[in-house]
C-alpha positions in Angstrom: 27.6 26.2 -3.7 28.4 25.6 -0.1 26.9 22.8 1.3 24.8 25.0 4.1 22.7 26.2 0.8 22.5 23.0 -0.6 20.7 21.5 2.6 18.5 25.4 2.5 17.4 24.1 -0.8 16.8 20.6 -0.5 14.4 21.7 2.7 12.3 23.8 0.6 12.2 21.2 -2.3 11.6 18.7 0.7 8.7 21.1 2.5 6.9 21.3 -0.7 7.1 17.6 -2.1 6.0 16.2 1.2 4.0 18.7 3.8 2.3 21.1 0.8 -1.0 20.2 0.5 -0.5 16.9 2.2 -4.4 16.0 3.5 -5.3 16.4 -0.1 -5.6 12.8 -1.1 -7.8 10.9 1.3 -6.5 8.2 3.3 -5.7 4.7 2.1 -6.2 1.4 4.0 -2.5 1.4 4.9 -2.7 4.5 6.6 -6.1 4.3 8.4 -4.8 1.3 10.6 -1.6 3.2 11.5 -4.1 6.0 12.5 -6.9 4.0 14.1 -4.3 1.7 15.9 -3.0 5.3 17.3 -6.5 6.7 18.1 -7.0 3.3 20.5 -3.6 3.7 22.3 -4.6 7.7 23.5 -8.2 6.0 24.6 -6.8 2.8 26.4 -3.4 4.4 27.5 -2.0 1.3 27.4 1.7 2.2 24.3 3.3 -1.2 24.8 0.6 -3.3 23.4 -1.1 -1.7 20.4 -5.1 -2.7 19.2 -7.0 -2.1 16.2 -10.6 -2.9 16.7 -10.4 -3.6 20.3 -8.0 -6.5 18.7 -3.7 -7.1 19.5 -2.4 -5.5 16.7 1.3 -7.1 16.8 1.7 -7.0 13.1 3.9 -4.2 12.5 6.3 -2.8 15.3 5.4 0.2 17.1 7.0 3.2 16.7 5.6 4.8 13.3 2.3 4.1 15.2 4.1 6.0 18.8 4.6 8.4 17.1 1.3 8.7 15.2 0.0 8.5 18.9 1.9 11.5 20.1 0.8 13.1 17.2 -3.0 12.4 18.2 -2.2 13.5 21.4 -1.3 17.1 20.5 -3.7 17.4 17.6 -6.9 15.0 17.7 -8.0 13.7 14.4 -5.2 15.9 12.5 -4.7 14.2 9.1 -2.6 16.7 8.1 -0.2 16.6 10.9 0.1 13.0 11.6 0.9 13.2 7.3 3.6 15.9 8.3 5.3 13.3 10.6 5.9 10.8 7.7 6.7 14.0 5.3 9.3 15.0 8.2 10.5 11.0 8.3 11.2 11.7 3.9 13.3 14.7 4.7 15.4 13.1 6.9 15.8 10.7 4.2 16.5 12.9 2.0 19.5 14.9 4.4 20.9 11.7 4.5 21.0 10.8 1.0 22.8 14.1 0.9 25.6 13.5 3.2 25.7 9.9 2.7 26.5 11.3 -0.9 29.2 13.7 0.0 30.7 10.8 2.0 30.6 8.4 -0.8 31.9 10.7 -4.2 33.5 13.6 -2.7 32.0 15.6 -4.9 29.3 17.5 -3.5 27.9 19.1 -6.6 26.9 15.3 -7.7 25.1 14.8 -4.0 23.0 17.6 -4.4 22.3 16.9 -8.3 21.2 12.9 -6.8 18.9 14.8 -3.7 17.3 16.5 -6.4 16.8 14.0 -8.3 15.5 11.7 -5.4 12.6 14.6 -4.1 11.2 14.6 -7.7 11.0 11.0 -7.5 7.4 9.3 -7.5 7.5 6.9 -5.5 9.3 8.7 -2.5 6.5 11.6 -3.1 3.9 9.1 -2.4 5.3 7.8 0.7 6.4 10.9 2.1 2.7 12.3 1.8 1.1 8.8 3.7 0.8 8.3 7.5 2.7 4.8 7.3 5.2 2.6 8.3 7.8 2.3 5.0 9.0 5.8 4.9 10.1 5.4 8.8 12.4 2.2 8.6 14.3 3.3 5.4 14.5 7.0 6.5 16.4 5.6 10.0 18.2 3.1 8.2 19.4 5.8 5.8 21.1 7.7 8.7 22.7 4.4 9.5 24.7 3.7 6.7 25.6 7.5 6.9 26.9 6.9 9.9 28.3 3.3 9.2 29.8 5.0 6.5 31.6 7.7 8.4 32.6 5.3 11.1 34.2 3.1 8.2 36.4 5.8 6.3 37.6 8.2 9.2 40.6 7.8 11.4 40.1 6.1 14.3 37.5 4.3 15.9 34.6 6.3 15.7 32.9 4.9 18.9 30.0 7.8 18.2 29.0 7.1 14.6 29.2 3.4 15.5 26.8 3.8 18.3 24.4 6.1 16.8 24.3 3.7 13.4 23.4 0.6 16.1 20.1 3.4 17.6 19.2 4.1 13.8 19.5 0.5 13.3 17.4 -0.6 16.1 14.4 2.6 15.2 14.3 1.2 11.9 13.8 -2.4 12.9 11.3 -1.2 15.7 9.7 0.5 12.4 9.2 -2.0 10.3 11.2 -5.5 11.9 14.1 -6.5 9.4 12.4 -5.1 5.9 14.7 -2.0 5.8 18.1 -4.8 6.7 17.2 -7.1 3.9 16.5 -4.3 1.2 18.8 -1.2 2.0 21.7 -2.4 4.5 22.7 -5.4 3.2 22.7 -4.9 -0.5 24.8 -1.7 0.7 27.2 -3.8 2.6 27.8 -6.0 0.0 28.7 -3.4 -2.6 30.7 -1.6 -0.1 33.0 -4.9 0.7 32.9 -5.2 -3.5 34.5 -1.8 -3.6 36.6 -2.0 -0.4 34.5 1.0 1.3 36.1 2.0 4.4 37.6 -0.4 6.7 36.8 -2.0 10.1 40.3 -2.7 11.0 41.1 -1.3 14.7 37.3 -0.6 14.9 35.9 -4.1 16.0 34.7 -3.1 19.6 32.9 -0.3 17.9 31.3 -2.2 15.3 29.7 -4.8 18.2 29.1 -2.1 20.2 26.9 -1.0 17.7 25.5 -4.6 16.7 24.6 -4.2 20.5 23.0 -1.2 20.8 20.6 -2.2 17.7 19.9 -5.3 19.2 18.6 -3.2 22.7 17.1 -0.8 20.4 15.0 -2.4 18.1 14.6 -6.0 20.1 12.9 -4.6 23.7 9.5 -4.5 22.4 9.6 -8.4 21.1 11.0 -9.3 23.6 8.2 -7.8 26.2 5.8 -9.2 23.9 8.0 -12.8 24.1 7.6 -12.5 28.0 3.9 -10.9 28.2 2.2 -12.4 24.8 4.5 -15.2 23.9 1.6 -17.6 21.8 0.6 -14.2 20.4 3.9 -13.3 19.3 4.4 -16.5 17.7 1.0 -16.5 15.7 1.9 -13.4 14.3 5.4 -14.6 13.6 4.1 -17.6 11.6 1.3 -15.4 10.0 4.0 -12.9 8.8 6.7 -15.5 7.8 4.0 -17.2 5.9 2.8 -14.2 4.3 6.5 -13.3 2.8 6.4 -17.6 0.9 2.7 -17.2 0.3 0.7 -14.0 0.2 0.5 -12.2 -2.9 3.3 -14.3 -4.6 4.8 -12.9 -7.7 7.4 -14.5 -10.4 10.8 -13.3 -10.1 10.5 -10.8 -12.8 8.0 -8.9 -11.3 10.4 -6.4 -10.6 10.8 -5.6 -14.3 9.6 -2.1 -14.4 11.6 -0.9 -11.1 12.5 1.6 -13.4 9.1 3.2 -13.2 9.3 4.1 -9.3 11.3 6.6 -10.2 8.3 9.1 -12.2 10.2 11.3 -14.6 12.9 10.2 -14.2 12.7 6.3 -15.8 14.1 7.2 -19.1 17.0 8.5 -17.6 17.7 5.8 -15.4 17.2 3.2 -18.1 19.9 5.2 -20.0 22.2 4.9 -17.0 21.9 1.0 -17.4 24.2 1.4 -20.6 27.0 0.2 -18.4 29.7 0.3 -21.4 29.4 3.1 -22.9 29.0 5.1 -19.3 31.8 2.9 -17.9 34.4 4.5 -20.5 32.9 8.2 -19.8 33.8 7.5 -16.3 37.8 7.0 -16.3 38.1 9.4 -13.6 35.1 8.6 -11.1 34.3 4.8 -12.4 33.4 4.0 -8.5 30.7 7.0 -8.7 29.1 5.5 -11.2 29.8 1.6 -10.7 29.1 1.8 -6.8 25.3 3.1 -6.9 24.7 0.9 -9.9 25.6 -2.7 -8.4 23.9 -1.3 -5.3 20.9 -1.0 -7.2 21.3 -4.4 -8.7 22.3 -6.1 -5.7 18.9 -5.0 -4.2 17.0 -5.8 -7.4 18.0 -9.2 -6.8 17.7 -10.1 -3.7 13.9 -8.3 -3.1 13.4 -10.6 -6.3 14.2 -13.5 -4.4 11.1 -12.8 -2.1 8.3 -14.7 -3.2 5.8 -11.7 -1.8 6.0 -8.7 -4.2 4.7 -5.3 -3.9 5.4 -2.2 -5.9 5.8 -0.3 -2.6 8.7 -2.5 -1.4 10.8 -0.7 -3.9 10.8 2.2 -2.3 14.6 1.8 -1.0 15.3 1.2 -4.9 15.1 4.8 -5.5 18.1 5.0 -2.8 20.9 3.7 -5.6 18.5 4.9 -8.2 18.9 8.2 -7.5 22.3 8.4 -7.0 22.8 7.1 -10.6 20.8 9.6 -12.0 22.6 12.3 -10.3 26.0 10.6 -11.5 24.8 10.7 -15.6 23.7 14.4 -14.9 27.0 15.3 -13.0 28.7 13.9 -16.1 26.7 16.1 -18.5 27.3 19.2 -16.6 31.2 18.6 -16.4 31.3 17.7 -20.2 29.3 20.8 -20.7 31.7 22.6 -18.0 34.5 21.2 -20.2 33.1 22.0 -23.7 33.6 18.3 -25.0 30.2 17.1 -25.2 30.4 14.7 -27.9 27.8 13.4 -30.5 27.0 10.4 -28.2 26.9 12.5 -25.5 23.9 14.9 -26.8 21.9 11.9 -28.3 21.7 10.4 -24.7 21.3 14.0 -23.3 18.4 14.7 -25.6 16.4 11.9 -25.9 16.4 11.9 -21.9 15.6 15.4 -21.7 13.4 16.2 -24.5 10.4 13.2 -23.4 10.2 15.2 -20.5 9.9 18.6 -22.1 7.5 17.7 -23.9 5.6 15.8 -21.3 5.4 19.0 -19.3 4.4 21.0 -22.3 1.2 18.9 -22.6 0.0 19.4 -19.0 -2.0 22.4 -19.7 -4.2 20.3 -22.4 -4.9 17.6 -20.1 -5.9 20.3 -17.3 -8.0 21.9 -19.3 -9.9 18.2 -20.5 -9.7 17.5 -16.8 -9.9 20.4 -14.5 -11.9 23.0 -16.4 -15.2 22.2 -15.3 -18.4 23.8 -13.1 -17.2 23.9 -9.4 -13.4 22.5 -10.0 -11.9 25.4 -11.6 -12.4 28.6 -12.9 -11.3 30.3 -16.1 -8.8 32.8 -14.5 -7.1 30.2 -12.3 -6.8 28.1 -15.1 -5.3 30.6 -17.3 -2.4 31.5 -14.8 -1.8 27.8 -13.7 -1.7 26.9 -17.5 0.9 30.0 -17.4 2.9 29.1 -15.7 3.6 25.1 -16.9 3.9 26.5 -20.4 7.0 29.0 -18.9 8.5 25.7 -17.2 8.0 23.6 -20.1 9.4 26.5 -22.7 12.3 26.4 -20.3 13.1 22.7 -20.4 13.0 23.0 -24.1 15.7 25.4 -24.0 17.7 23.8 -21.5 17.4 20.6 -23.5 18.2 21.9 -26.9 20.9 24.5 -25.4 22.5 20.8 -23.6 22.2 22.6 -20.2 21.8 19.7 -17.8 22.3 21.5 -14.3 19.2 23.9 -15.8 17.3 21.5 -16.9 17.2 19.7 -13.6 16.5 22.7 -11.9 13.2 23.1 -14.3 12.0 19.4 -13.2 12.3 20.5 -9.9 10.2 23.9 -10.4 8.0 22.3 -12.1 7.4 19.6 -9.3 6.9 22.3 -7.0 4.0 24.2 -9.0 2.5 21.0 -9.5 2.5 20.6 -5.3 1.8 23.5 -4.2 -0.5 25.1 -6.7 -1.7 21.6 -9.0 -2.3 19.3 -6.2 -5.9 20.1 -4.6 -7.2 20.2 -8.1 -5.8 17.0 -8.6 -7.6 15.8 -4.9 -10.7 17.1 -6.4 -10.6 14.6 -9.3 -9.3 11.8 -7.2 -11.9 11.7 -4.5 -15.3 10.6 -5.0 -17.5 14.2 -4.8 -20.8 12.6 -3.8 -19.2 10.4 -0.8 -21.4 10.2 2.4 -19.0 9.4 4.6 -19.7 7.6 7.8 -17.7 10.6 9.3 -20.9 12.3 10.0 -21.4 10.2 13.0 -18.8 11.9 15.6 -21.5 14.8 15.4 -24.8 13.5 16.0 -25.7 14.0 19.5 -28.2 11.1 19.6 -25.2 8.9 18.8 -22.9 10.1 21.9 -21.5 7.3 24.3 -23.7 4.8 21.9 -21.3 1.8 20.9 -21.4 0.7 17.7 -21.5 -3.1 16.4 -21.8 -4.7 13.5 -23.2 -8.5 12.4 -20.4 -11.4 13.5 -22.0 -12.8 10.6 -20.6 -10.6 8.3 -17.0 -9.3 7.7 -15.3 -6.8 9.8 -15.3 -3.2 8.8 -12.5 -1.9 6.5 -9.9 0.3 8.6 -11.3 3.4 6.4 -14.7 3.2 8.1 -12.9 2.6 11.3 -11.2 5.5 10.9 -13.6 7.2 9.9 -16.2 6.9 12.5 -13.9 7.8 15.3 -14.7 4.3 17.1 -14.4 0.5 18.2 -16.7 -1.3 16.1 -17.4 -4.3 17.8 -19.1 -8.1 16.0 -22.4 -9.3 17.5 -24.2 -12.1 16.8 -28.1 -11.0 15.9 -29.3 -14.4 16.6 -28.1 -14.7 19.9 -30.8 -13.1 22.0 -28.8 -12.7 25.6 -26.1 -11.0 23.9 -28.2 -8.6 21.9 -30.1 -7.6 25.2 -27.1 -7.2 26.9 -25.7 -4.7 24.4 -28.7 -2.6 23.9 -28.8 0.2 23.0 -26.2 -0.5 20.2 -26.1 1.2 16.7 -25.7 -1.2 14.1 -23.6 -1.4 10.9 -25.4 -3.1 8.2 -24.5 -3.3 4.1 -28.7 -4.5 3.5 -31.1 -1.7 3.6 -33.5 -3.7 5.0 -34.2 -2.9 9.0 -32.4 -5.7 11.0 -34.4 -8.7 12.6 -33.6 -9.5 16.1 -34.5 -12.6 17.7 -37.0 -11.4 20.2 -39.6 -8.9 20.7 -39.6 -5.1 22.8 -36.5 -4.0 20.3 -37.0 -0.8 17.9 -34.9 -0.4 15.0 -34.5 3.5 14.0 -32.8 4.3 10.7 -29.8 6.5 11.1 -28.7 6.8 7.7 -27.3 5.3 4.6 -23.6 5.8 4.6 -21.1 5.4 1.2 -17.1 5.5 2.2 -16.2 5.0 -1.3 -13.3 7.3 -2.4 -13.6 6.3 -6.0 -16.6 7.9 -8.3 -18.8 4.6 -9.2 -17.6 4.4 -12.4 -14.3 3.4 -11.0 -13.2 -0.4 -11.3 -12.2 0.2 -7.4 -15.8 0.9 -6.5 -16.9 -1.2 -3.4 -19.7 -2.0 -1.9 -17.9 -3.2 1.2 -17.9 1.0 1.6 -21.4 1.5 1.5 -23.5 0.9 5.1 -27.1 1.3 6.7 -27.2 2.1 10.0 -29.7 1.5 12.5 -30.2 2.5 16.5 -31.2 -0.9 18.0 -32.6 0.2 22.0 -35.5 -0.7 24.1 -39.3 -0.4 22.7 -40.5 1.2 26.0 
């Protein structure tokens, strides 16, 4: 298959495991401060110096949140668009992977088999589908090993892949600072100078040229912030440098189950860890196979070494990850090509492939104990979606028993994209909490127009949901501070008691606006909060 259809294919794949059905899912914390942050740079106008709450936000660099901006600009409150943009930041991940593939085995059967693999995995799914900043910095610093990678093994010295690696270098540090260098780019570098990868000899101009250009890239906005907000800047330095040695600490084995980020696919990966018995298999492409795995556990080990740990930090795990997978199923399909699949050979392929299968063939049974119910689903709908997982899953049993490994993947893949483009809003339905109130309502209450809204100092700030959510600043004010309450009349006010609010002088009426619950879980959830739930009241003059 020429490698114009591979990328056909791996766009569709791509369209459907990332922009299909995308707004499903409401937002997370995560994403509402990308997206409020965005809202407040369209209303102030002011790009270079981001807020959230009326507050610096310097936290995070700024372009996922640029963008997210331009997005609000040509679309106003468009979750589904702003969740496209990160779902168009995963497919350029992806077409990287690809070619970064090609590049790396020659073999471009195995690049697409990895791609595959990689768009079915969980984890990359998840982030694809979310208005953040992690899918931005490792998609950009993707297309700069690609293009490190070309610069490194062509003639010559590649003065434009060098230069364009340094601007993908300096967009993913301007995404998300220097988290994409520590946990993609260096353990790459490392494996690469362990396998002799390319060569820089004759190409040292280039190569600073491109340290250069990453530095002017990625470093302008710190240092405008260095010569504008310089004590800022270095509160939030300390506050993040801090946060990596003591917030949310983990042991070093945290990282145990990395395995898991990859969804279907953990078995499998877990059986690429056999490194003897593959290693033999592998006389004729060892570096395929030995390259992506000490990639892999390079980066293992050094995001170990962080103190802070977070499952979503191994999202560039599922880089190497992937191209093992890929490697174990290219193997299968050239000992199947070859007719010497051994007895070895179909243990590992069926014990892989056969969890799976039969995964898939129970889906329809947990539908039915979770979809089919009054106003979720009806009978017919049911029936055909049950349909047609029972046709994917009959296939993978064939493909697993027949030891037909290019098939089988092929099956995952379909059956990923019936479950995103037919499963999904069912799935939303369950997710979301059906009786939520949410404070949403408030954009379209014309009594509550050009009102600002506040909330007690005394209490804490708002979650970034409920920011988001009401379309607005929500400022603290002290209630016992009578000047300040006067001066801010008429105000609506953000309360968790249900009780109408006391002020500290007379000739102020409280109206009840309405009782408000943001909660996206059901309240039998363990992730039920009352931190969701507000009363709000319309302070203003008692004329």
């Amino acid at each position: 298959m020429s490698r114009a259809k591979h990328l056909l294919i791996l766009l569709l794949v791509s369209v459907a495991a990332f922009i299909v059905h995308n707004r499903t899912i409401l937002p997370d914390i995560m994403e509402c401060r990308n997206l409020v942050t965005a809202r407040e740079i369209v209303e102030s106008g002011d790009w270079f110096v981001p807020t959230l709450n009326g507050e610096l936000r310097l936290e995070k660099p700024p372009l996922p949140t640029w963008i997210a901006a331009g997005v609000e600009m040509l679309s106003p409150d468009n979750l589904a668009l702003q969740r496209a943009a990160a779902g168009v930041a995963a497919m350029m991940l992806v077409l990287f992977f690809y070619l970064c593939g090609d590049l790396l085995t020659r073999d471009r059967r195995q690049a697409f088999f990895s791609s595959l693999v990689l768009c079915t995995s969980y984890s990359l799914i998840l982030m694809g589908r979310t208005a953040t900043w992690d899918i931005y910095c490792h998609a950009f610093m993707m297309g700069a090993i690609w293009l490190l990678l070309r610069g490194l093994l062509r003639e010559g010295r590649n003065w434009g892949s060098f230069l364009a690696a340094g601007l993908f270098m300096g967009l993913s540090f301007l995404s998300k600072g220097p988290v994409a260098f520590f946990a993609l780019l260096l353990p790459f570098m490392l494996t690469a100078g362990l396998f002799r990868v390319g060569s820089l000899r004759g190409k040292g101009w280039p190569a600073a040229a491109m340290v250069l250009v990453c530095l002017a890239t990625g470093g302008f906005w710190h240092a405008g912030l260095y010569l504008f907000y310089p004590e800022q800047l270095d509160a939030v330095v300390r506050k993040e440098s801090g946060a990596w040695v003591s917030y949310n600490t983990r042991p070093w084995w945290y990282y145990w189950g990395f395995f898991w980020e990859t969804g279907v696919w953990a078995l499998t990966l877990l059986s690429a860890l056999v490194v003897g018995y593959w290693r033999r298999r592998s006389t004729e492409s060892r570096r395929e196979y030995l390259f992506p795995l000490v990639w892999m556990v390079l980066m293992l080990v050094l995001l170990s070494c962080v103190p802070e740990k977070k499952p979503r930090y191994l999202l560039p795990i599922l880089v190497p990850a992937a191209y093992t997978v890929g490697y174990l199923f290219n193997c299968w399909q050239r000992m199947r090509d070859d007719g010497w699949f051994s007895r070895t050979d179909k243990w590992f392929f069926r014990v892989d492939t056969l969890l799976i299968a039969a995964v898939a063939t129970v889906l329809p049974v947990g539908l039915y104990l979770f979809l089919f119910r009054p106003g979720l689903i009806e009978l017919w709908p049911m029936a055909g979606l049950s349909a047609l997982l029972i046709a994917v899953a009959a296939w993978l049993w064939f493909c697993s028993l027949r030891y037909a490994p290019k098939q089988f993947l092929y099956g995952v893949v379909a059956l990923f994209l019936v479950a995103e483009t037919v499963l999904m809003p069912y799935v939303g339905a369950i997710a979301n909490n059906r009786e939520r109130q949410s404070i949403r309502a408030v954009r379209t209450m014309p009594l509550l127009q050009g009102i600002p809204f506040r909330y007690d100092a005394a209490d804490d700030a708002p979650r970034p949901e409920i920011l988001y959510e009401a379309g607005r600043t929500i400022r603290p004010l002290s209630l016992t501070d009578s000047a300040a309450v006067a001066g801010a009349l008429p105000f609506v006010l953000l309360l968790h008691e249900a009780d109408a609010p006391r002020v500290p002088f007379a000739g102020v009426k409280a109206a009840f606006v309405g009782r408000f619950d943001d909660n996206q879980r059901q309240k039998s959830a363990k992730r039920y909060n009352e931190r969701f739930i507000y009363n709000l009241y319309l302070l203003q003059k008692d004329e």
